[in-house]
LUMKELUM-776229 format. One record per residue (C-alpha): x, y, z; residue in one letter. Coordinates in pm, whole numbers, padded with zeros to 5 digits, always signed. Layout:
# residues N
XYZA
...
//
This chain:
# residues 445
+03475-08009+05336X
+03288-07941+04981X
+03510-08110+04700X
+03800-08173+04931X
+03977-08379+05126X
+03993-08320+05527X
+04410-08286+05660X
+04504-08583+05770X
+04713-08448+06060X
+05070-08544+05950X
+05294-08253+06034X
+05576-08279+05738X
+05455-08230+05443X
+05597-08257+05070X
+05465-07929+04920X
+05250-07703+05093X
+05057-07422+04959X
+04973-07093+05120X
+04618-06933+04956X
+04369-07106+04793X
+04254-06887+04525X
+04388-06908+04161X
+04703-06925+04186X
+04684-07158+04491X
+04431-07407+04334X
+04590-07450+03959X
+04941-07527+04152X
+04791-07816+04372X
+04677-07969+04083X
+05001-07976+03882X
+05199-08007+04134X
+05034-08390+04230X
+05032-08418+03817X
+05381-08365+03839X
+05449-08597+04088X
+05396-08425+04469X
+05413-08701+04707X
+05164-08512+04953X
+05019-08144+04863X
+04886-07971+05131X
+04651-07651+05047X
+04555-07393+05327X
+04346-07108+05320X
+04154-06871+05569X
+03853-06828+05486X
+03593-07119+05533X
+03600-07220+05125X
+03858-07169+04826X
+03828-06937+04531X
+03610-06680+04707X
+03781-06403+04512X
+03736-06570+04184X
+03347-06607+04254X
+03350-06251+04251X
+03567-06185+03940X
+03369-06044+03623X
+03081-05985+03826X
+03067-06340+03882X
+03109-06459+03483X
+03534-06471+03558X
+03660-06364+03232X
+04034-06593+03303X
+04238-06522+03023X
+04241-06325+02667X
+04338-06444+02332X
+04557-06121+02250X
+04786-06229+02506X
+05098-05988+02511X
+05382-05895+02746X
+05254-05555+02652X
+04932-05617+02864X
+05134-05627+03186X
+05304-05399+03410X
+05606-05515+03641X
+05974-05388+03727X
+06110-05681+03512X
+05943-05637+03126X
+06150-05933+03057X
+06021-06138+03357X
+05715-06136+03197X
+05806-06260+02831X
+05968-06497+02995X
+05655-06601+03163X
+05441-06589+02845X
+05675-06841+02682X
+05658-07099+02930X
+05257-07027+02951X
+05068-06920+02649X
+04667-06851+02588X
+04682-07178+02416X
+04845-07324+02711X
+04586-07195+02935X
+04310-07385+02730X
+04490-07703+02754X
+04464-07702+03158X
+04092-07555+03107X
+04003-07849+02906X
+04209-08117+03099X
+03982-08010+03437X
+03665-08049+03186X
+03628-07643+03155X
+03479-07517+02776X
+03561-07213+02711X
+03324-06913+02543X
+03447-06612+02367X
+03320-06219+02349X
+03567-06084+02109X
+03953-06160+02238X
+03783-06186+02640X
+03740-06559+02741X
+03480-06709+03000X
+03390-07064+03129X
+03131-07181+02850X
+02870-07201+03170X
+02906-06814+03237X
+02967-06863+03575X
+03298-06814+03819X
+03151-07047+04061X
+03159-07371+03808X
+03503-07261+03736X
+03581-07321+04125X
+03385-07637+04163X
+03557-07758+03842X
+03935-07703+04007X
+03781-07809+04351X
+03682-08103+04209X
+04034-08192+04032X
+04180-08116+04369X
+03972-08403+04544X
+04075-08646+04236X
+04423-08644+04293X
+04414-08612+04656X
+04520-08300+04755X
+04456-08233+05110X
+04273-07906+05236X
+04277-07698+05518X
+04032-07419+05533X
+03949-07192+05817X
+04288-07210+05900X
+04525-06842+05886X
+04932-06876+05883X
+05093-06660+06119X
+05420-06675+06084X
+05682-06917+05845X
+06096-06945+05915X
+06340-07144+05719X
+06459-07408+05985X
+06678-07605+05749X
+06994-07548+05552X
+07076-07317+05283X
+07055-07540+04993X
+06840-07757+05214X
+06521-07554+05330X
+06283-07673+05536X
+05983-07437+05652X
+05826-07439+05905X
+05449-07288+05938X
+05268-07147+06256X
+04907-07180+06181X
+04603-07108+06397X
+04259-07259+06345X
+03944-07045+06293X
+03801-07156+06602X
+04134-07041+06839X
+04126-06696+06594X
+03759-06606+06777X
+03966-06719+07115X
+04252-06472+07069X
+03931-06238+07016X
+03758-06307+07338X
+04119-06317+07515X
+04137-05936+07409X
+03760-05874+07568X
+03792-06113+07817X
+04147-06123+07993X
+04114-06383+08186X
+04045-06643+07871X
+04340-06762+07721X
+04368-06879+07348X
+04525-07231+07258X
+04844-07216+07144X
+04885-07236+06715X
+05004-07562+06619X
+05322-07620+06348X
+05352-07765+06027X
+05703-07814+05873X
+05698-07829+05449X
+05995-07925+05226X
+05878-07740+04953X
+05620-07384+05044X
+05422-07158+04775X
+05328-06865+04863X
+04996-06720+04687X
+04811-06536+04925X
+04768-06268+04683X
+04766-05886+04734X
+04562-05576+04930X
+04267-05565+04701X
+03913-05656+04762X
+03985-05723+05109X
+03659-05813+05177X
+03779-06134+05003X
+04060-06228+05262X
+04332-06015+05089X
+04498-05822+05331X
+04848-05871+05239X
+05014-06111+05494X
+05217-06284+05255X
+05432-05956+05194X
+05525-06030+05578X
+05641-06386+05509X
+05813-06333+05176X
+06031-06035+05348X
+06086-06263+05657X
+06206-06467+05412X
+06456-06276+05279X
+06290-06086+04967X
+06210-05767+04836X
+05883-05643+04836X
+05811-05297+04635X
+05514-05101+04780X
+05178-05233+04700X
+04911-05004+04566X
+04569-05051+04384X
+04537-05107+04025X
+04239-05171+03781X
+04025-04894+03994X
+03814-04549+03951X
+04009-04212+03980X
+03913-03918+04167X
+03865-03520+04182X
+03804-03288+04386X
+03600-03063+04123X
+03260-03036+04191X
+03111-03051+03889X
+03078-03417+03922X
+02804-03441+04177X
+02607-03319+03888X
+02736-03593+03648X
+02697-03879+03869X
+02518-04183+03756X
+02590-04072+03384X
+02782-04383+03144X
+02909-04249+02820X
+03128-04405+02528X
+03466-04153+02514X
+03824-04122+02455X
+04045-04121+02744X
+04375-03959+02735X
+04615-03906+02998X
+04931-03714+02967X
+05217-03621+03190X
+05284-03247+03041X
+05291-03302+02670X
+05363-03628+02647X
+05064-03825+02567X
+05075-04155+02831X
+04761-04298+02756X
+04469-04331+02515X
+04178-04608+02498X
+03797-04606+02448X
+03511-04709+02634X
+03208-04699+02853X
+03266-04407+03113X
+03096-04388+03431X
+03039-04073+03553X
+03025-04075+03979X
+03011-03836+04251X
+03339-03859+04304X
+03497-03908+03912X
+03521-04106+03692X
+03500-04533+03657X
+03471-04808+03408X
+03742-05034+03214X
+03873-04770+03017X
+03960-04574+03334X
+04078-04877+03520X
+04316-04921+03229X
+04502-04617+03308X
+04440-04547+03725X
+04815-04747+03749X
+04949-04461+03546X
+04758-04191+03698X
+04899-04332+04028X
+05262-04307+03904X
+05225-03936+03737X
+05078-03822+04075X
+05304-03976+04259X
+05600-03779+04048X
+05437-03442+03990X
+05131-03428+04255X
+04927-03363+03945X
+04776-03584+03641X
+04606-03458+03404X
+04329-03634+03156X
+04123-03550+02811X
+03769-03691+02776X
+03645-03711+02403X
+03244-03767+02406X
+03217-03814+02017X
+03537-04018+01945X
+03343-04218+01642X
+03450-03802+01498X
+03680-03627+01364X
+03683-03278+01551X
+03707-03089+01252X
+03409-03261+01100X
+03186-03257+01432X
+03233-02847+01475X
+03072-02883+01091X
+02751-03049+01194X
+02730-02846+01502X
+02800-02536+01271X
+02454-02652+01026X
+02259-02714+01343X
+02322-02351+01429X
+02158-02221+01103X
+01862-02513+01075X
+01787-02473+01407X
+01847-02075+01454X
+01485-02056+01674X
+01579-02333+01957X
+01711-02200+02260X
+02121-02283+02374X
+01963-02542+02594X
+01829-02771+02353X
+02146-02761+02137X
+02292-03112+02258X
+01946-03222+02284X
+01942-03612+02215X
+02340-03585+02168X
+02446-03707+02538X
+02256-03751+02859X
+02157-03452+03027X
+02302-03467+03333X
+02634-03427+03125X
+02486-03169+02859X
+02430-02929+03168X
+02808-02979+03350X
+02938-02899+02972X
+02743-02587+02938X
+02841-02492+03311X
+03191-02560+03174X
+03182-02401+02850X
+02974-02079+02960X
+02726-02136+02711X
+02462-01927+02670X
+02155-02145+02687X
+01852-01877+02766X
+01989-01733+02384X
+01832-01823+02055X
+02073-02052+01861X
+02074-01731+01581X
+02217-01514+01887X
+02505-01767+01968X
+02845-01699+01794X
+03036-01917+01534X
+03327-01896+01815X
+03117-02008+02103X
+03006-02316+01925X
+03358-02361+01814X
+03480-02320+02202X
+03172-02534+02304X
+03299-02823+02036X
+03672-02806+02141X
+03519-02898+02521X
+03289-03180+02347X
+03604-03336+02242X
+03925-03204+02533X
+03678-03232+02827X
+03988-03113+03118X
+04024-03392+03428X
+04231-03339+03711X
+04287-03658+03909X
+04355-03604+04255X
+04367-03965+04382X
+04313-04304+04264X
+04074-04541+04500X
+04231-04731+04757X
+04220-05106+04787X
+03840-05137+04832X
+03759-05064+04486X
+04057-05204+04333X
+04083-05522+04112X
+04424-05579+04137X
+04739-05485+04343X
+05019-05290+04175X
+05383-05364+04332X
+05464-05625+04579X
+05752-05925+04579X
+06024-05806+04334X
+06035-06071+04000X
+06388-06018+03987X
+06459-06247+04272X
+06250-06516+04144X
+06293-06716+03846X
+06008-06713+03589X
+06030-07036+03432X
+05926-07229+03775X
+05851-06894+04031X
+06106-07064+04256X
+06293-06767+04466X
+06675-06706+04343X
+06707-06638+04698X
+06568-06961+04920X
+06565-07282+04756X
+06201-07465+04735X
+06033-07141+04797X
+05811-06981+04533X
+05539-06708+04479X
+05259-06698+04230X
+04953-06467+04177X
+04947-06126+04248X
+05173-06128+04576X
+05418-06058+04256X
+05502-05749+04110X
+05301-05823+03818X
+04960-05662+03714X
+04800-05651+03379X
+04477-05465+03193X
+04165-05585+03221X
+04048-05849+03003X
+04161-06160+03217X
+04551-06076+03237X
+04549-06088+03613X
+04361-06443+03572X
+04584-06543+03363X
+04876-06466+03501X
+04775-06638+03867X
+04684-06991+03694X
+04978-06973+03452X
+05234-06877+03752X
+05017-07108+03991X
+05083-07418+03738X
+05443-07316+03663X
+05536-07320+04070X
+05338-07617+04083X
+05487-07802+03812X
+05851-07756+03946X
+05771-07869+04313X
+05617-08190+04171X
+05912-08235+03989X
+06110-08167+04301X
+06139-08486+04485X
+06494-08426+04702X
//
């Protein structure tokens, strides 16, 4: 096993952690800091962190210097200042630098100094292996029960290897082979991070909303977060491929929801980039409530609108002999110019000295309240995060120990907690990862 320890076999174990991503790792380590007799880390797929390889297209941007309660999204608002008290951006450092991680900044984002996810891994791998903690990859949890006591837990944990998962396979092929049996495991204190539904690819496909319910808990319905947003207009298949700074504005009649700017990507489908991830949880929710969402796309938002129908206005009259096509000629990409001329009518076979004052004006207004209907957001495929899952109010968010099962806790994104992008979600894993971790060290009954 690369940076770890093999399992030594011994079925009761002093903590035991379920999901060895972010979350999962930064808990193993402080909970043996803390004092963890035995930690016991398992995981499914055949190495830890493959998730956070893939995170910030492999740089891993893992936390953000303006770090605000604001910059989440949960049930509980409170849960989450809570949270930020007990684990700060400056508290995030400190762990960083005490597993020998240097830190670089672009603006308020923050990166390994290395630029790479993967040292990030190795670097919490290797802590791991320091202090002992015992791994078990390949290895899937099927099913947990509380055997003990109610202010006495003990879990026990049905696990199945990798090598009896292809059995079960063949068994289903082949009826007359027949699968080992799982074997047990029994834990006086259980985490559960095995995060949410998105990028399944990466093993997240949302078992751990089975446990935690199993277990007693509430689990509000997962959806994807941090994703692009569709329509079916189709004007876009013209678009597609086009990236363009703009304004973003989404609005639930005439209330104004959202507004940020950024790099737009223009697909075949809609729209994608940050500044549309930052808003596809709201879209979700205003579709969800009216079966409609509506959105504004400003392509000149370094202007005033007022002062951009001016220039337009005196490139009418210095260019009078140019044709309506070449108006937004070295403006914005072409692909775009010709969906906004589709849009706004525009006469483009007409001299610029046969186009109207008004149809410039209407042209303008489009430049800067491009209409978008969302019909959808994407599913869980091309989703960063999950929205929803385990409710916060059963679980205390000084140590992420349940209110409802002693010795249990969550961490990561099985919680209903998801932030923008910028390294919230990181953030939020290792801080809630260290917090659970800390308090079943310290947990010695």
């Amino acid at each position: 096993m690369r940076n770890g320890i093999e399992w030594s076999g011994v079925g009761m174990q002093d903590c035991v952690i379920i999901g060895g991503g972010a979350a999962g790792m930064a808990a193993a380590i402080a909970a043996k800091r803390s004092g963890a007799q035995s930690v016991l880390l398992i995981e499914k797929n055949d190495s830890l962190g493959k998730k956070l390889k893939q995170t910030g297209n492999g740089r891993c941007n893992f936390t953000n210097r303006n770090m605000q309660a604001s910059c989440f999204r949960s049930e509980s608002p409170t849960f989450i200042e809570a949270f930020l008290k007990q684990f700060s951006y400056e508290d995030c450092l400190r762990f960083f630098h005490s597993i020998g991680v240097l830190e670089k900044l672009r603006g308020d984002y923050v990166y390994p100094h290395s630029d790479q996810a993967k040292s990030l891994v190795f670097s919490l791998e290797n802590t791991m292996r320091e202090l002992g903690v015992e791994l078990m990859c390949s290895t899937e949890v099927k099913a947990i029960r509380n055997s003990g006591k109610k202010e006495n837990s003990l879990f026990e944990i049905n696990c199945c290897t990798e090598e009896e998962l292809k059995k079960e396979k063949a068994f289903k092929a082949e009826k007359d082979i027949k699968p080992k049996k799982t074997f047990k495991l029994q834990a006086k204190k259980l985490l559960v991070c095995t995060g949410g539904l998105a990028m399944p690819s990466s093993g997240s496909t949302g078992e751990g909303y089975r446990f935690a319910e199993a277990l007693g808990h509430t689990v509000l319905s997962p959806y994807p977060s941090l994703c692009p947003i569709y329509t079916e207009e189709k004007f876009v298949k013209a678009w597609a491929g086009v990236r363009v700074d703009t304004e973003l504005s989404l609005f639930e009649g005439e209330e104004l929801l959202f507004r940020d700017r950024g790099e737009l990507q223009c697909t075949e489908y809609g729209i994608s980039g940050i500044v549309v991830f930052q808003c596809s949880r709201l879209v979700h929710s205003v579709l969800e409530k009216n079966g409609k969402a509506m959105l504004s796309l400003s392509f000149f938002p370094e202007f005033k609108e007022e002062e951009f129908l001016h220039f337009l206005l005196k490139r009418k009259e210095e260019r009078s002999a140019q044709y309506g096509r070449d108006f937004l000629l070295a403006l914005l990409p072409d692909k775009l110019v010709s969906v906004l001329f589709q849009k706004a009518q525009f006469p483009v076979d007409k001299t610029l000295s046969e186009i109207s004052k008004e149809k410039i004006g209407e042209l303008c207004r489009l430049l800067f309240h491009f209409p978008f209907k969302a019909s959808k957001i994407a599913d869980f495929t091309k989703a960063q995060c999950t929205a929803g899952g385990i409710s916060v109010l059963e679980v205390y968010p000084e140590s992420m120990e349940s209110k409802l099962c002693p010795k249990l806790y969550f961490a990561g994104e099985i919680l209903d907690v998801d932030g923008l992008c910028g390294g919230y979600n990181l953030h939020f894993a290792f801080g809630s990862g260290i917090l659970s971790g800390r308090a079943m060290g310290r947990r010695n009954d």
